[in-house]
KELODREN-741546 format. One record per residue (C-alpha): residue in one letter; x, y, z. Coordinates in steps of 0.02 Angstrom, whole numbers, plus 50000, padded with zeros to 5 digits. Each point is the difference from the previous one (the first is absolute). Layout:
! KELODREN-741546
AXYZ
...
This chain:
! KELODREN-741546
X590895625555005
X500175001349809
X499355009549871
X498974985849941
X499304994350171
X499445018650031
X499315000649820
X499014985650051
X499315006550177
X499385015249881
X499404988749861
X498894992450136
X499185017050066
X499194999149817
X499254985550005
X498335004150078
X499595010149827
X500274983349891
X498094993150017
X499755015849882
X501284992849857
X500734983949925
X498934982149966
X499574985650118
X500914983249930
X499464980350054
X499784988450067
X498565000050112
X499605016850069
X499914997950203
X498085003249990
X499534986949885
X501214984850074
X498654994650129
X498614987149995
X498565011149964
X501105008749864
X500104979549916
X498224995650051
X499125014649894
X501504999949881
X499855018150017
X501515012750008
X499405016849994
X500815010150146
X499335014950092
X501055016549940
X500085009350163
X500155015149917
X498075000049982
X499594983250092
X499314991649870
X500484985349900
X501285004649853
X499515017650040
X498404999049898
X499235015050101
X501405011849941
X499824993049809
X501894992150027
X499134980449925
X498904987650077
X499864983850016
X499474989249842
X500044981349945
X501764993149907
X499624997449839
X501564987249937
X500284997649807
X499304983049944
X501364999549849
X500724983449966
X501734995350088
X501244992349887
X500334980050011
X501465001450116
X499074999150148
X498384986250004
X499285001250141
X498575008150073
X499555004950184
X501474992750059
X501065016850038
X499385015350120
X500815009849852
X498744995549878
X498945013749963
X500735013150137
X499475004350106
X498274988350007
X500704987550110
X500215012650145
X498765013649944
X498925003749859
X499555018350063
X501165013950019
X500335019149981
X499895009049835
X500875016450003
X499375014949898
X501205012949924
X501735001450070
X499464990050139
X500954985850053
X500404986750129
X498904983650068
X498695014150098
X500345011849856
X500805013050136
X501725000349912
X500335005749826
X500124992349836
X502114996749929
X500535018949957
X498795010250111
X500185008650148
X498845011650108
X498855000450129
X498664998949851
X501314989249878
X499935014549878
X501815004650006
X501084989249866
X501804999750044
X501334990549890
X501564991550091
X501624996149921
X500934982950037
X501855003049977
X501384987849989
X500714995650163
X501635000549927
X499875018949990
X499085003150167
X501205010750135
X500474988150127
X498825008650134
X498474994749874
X500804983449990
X500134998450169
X498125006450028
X499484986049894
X500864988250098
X499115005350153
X498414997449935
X500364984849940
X500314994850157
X498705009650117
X498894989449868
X500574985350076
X499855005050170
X498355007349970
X498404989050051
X498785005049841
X498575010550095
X498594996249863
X500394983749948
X500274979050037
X500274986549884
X498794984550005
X501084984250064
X498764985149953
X499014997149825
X498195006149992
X499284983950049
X501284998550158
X499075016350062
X498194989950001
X498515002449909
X499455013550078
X501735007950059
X499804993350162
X501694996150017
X500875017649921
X501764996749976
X501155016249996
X501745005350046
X500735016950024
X501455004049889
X501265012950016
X500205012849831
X501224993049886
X499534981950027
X498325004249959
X500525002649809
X501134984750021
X498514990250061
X498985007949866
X501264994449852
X500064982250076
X498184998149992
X499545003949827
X501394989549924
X499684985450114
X499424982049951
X498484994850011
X499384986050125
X499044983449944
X499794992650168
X501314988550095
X501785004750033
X500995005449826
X498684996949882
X500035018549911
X499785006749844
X501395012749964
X499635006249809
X499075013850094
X500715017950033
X498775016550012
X501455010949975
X501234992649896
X500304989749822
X498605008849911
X499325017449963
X499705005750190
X501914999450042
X500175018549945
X498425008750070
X499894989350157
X501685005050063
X499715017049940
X498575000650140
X501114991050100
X501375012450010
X498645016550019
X499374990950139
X501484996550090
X500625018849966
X498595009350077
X499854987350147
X501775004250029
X499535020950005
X498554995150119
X501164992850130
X501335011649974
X498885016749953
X501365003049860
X498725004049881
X501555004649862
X500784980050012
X500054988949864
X500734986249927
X501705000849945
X500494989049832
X501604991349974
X500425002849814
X501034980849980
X500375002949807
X501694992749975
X500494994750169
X501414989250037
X499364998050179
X498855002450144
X500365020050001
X498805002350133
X500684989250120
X501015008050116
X499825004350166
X499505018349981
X498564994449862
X499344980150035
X501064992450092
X501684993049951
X500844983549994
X500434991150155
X501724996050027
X499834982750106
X498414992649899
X499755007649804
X498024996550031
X500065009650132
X499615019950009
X501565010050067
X499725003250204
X500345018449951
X498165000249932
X498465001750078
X499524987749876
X500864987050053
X498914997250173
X498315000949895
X498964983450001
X499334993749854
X498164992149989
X499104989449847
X501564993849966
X499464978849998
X498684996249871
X500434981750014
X499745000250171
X498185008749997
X499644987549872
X500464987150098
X498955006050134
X498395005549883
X500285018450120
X500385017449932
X501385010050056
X499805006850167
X501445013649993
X500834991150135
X501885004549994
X501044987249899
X501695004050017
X501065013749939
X500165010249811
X500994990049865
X501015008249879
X501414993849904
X500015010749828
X501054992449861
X500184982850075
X498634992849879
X499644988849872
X500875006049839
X499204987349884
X498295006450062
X500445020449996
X501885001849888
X500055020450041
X498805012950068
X498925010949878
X500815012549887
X499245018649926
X500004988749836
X498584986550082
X498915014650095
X500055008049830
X499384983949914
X498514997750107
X499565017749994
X499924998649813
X498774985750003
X498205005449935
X499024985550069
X499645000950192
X499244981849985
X500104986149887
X499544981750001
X499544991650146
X500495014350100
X500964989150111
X502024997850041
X500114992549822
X499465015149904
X500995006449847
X500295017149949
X499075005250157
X500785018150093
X499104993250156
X500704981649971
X501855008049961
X500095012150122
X499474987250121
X501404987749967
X499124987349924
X500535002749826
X501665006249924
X500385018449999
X501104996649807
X498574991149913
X498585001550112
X499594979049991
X499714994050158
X501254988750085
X499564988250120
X501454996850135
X500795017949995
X499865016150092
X499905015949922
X499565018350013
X498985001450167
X500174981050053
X502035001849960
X500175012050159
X498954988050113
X501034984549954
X501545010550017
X499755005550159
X500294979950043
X498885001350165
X498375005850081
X499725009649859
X500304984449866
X498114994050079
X498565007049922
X498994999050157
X501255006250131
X500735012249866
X499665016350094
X500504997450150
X501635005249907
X499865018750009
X501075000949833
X498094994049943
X499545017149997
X501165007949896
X500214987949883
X498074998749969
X499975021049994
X501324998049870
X498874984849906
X498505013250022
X500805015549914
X500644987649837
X498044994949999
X499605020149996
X501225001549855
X499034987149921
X498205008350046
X500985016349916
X500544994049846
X498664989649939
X498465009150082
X499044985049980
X498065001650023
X499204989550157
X499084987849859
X501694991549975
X500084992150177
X499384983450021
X498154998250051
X500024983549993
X501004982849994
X501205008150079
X500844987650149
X498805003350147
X500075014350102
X500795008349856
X498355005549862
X499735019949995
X498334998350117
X500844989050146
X500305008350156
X501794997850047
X500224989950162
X500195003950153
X499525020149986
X498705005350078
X499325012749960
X499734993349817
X501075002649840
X499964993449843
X501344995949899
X499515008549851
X499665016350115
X501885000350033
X500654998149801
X500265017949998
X501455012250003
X500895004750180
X499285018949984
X498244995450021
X500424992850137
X501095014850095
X501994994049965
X501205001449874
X501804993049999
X501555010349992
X500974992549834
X498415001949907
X499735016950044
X500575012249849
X501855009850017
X499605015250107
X498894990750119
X501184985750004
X501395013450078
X498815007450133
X499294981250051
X502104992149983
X501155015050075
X498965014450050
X498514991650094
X501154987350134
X501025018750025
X498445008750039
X499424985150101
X501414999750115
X500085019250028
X497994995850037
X500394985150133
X501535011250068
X499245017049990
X499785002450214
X501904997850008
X500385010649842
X498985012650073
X500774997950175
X501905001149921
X499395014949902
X499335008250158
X501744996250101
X500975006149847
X499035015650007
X500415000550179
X501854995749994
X500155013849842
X499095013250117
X501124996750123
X501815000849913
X499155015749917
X499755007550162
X501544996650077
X501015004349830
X498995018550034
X500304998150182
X502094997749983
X499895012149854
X499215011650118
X501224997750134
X501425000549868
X499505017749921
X499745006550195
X501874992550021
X500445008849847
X499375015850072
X500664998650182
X501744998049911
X500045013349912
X499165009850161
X501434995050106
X501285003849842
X499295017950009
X500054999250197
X501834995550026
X500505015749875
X498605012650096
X501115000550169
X501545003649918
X499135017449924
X499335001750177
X501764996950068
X500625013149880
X498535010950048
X500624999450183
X501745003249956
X499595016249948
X499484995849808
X498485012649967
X499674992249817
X500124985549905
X501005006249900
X501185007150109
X500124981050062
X500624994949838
């Protein structure tokens, strides 16, 4: 057994304390995804800490009406009624939990992003690092998790396989499917940037995205990547994990794609994921729009085949090179968050830039290229090239931690007051007041145009020079003597032992070798003693007479 594997089997021991830490994600928590949960369009679930719904008898929240922003939408999107995303959550339920204080989660019995506690009163910062930096024992560790996330039936909750109206008018007909960890997030990513359905087989609209092409891209995946984080320390009870970042400034290649980090290359099919991966046996899920489409059916997270990957094998008229320190620099320096139509053809936009929809040299949009964000996507030439099945790539991750933190530098530099994110006109699902699909419990996207330290993390290269050394080269040292410290303690006790023991015997034989010593020079003085004797007895009365 490894050091990992008996890491984990402690890891696990812990996990019985997580209902006191961390934040519930979505889709449908378990108690709401049932036919009298659709028929009073009511999710308020009982906290069984006090049995009461969203612990309202212990003052944790209670259970209130959702109040959804009536701003206008922009034009991109016409129609009305049509989507269950329209005004989340109201087509599934129109009462839920409203947490008070720190309090967190969809029966307010977790915490709120950066607090911790039995009471949520404790605020505790975490540190992503760069994974390029990590020991390989923390690599490793993420590794595992990544894929006990896969192999891990989410306890708390399904995804919703058929539209609202497939359910029945009064949810007599629930339709839910269990869903292990990691797909849960793929699943989730699939269904807010998936078309919408007119009725009959292909007839979509797909100018529609909750998450991407407008000003939502950068808070939504923010919440997307805390949520994924702490349901990762609830099934592992590693309450320390988090995200690791991979810096891609300046790359010449897919750095992380090896077979120690993501997976590398496989040497019979280049699409392939190298058999030395664990990688390479994963199944990937919400990987056929056209196909759901076709059928007028969402994504069922029904296996589809295995993870594509085949980094650098792209199209170079579409993405010429990968982003430089020059281009993140560019969109950093960008005042305006928003402009225009707040759409994919925005100029001069940081969100529209940094999102790869406009040039990272003169910041004017342009249409059939790839930059920034979208570059890495395209150049990853495979399941992560489609925006819907994009994360069932777990290279998702970093890159998107990495897209996060050059957001934060943004957030730091500028400072820019809440008043300057759109509140309206934005694309829809993307206005300040709209709450971003599918979370539950609610979040606004305004809520979440904030800096990472309100919201408990920090990232390692942005940290300032001294803290930079502990988080880079002193913290993965102190880490590993942490993970290792029953067998440093149980070579340090056997070293004791083995030094007491060659100290004893070196006393012992020096002992016996002084006692030697002596009985030599006893028997040196013996052999001369007879000879006086003999003299004695020959009739010597003195010594000196002897001599």
């Amino acid at each position: 057994m490894n050091k990992v594997t008996l890491m984990m089997r402690n890891l696990f021991g812990s996990v019985v304390l997580l209902h006191l830490m961390g934040v519930c994600l979505s889709q449908f928590p378990r108690p709401c995804a049932n036919s009298e949960g659709l028929r009073t369009k009511e999710c308020c679930p009982i906290w069984e800490g006090d049995s009461s719904p969203c612990g309202a008898l212990s003052g944790r929240g209670f259970c209130t009406e959702v109040l959804v922003s009536n701003e206008p939408n922009g034009p991109q999107y016409p129609h009305i009624g049509i989507d269950d995303r329209e005004r989340w959550p109201l087509a599934f339920f129109n009462r839920t939990c409203h947490c008070a204080g720190n309090y967190g989660g969809f029966n307010c019995g977790e915490c709120r992003f950066g607090y911790w506690g039995a009471n949520c009163a404790q605020y505790r910062e975490s540190v992503r690092r760069n994974i390029m930096t990590m020991s390989t024992v923390e690599q490793q560790k993420f590794i595992s998790y990544l894929n006990l996330a896969k192999n891990s039936i989410n306890p708390d909750y399904v995804i919703s396989t058929a539209t609202r109206a497939e359910m029945g008018e009064n949810g007599e007909n629930p339709k839910f499917s269990d869903i292990n960890t990691y797909d849960l997030f793929v699943w989730i990513h699939y269904y807010v940037s998936r078309d919408t359905f007119l009725g009959g087989p292909g007839n979509v609209w797909r100018d529609i995205d909750f998450a991407h092409e407008s000003a939502a891209f950068l808070p939504w995946h923010r919440v997307f990547l805390l949520h994924w984080e702490n349901e990762i320390r609830k099934i592992t009870g590693d309450f320390n994990f988090t995200i690791p970042y991979w810096d891609w400034r300046n790359s010449q290649s897919c750095e992380v794609c090896t077979d120690a980090l993501m997976g590398g290359r496989n040497s019979l099919n280049p699409n392939l994921i190298s058999p030395a991966s664990v990688f390479s046996s994963w199944k990937v899920i919400c990987s056929q729009p056209e196909e759901y489409n076709n059928r007028e059916a969402l994504c069922n997270a029904t296996g589809e085949g295995p993870l594509l990957r085949n980094p650098g094998n792209h199209d170079r008229n579409r993405v010429p090179r990968l982003p430089t320190t020059a281009d993140v620099d560019f969109a950093v320096g960008l005042p305006e968050y928003e402009t225009g139509n707040m759409d994919r053809f925005a100029n001069m936009s940081f969100r529209n830039v940094l999102e790869g929809f406009a040039s990272p040299e003169t910041g004017q949009a342009v249409p059939g290229q790839s930059t920034m964000h979208n570059s890495l996507h395209v150049f990853m030439n495979g399941s992560m090239s489609s925006v819907q099945g994009s994360a069932n790539d777990p290279i998702f991750l970093l890159h998107h931690a990495f897209i996060d933190s050059i957001f934060e530098r943004w957030l730091r530099t500028h400072q820019p007051p809440r008043s300057i994110y759109p509140r309206a006109n934005a694309p829809i699902g993307h206005n300040d007041g709209y709450y971003m699909v599918p979370f539950l419990p609610l979040y606004r996207n305004g809520d979440y145009f904030l800096s990472d330290k309100a919201l408990g993390y920090e990232y390692a290269y942005l940290l300032d020079p001294g803290q930079r050394f502990v988080q880079e080269f002193l913290t993965p040292y102190l880490q590993q003597a942490q993970e290792i410290w029953q067998w440093l303690l149980g070579a340090g006790i056997l070293g004791a032992l083995i030094a007491s023991i060659v100290a004893a015997l070196i006393v012992v034989a020096r002992r016996r070798w002084k006692r030697n010593q002596r009985k030599k020079r006893a028997l040196s003085y013996g052999e001369r003693q007879p000879l006086l004797q003999s003299s004695s007895e020959e009739g010597s009365s003195s010594y000196q007479t002897t001599l």
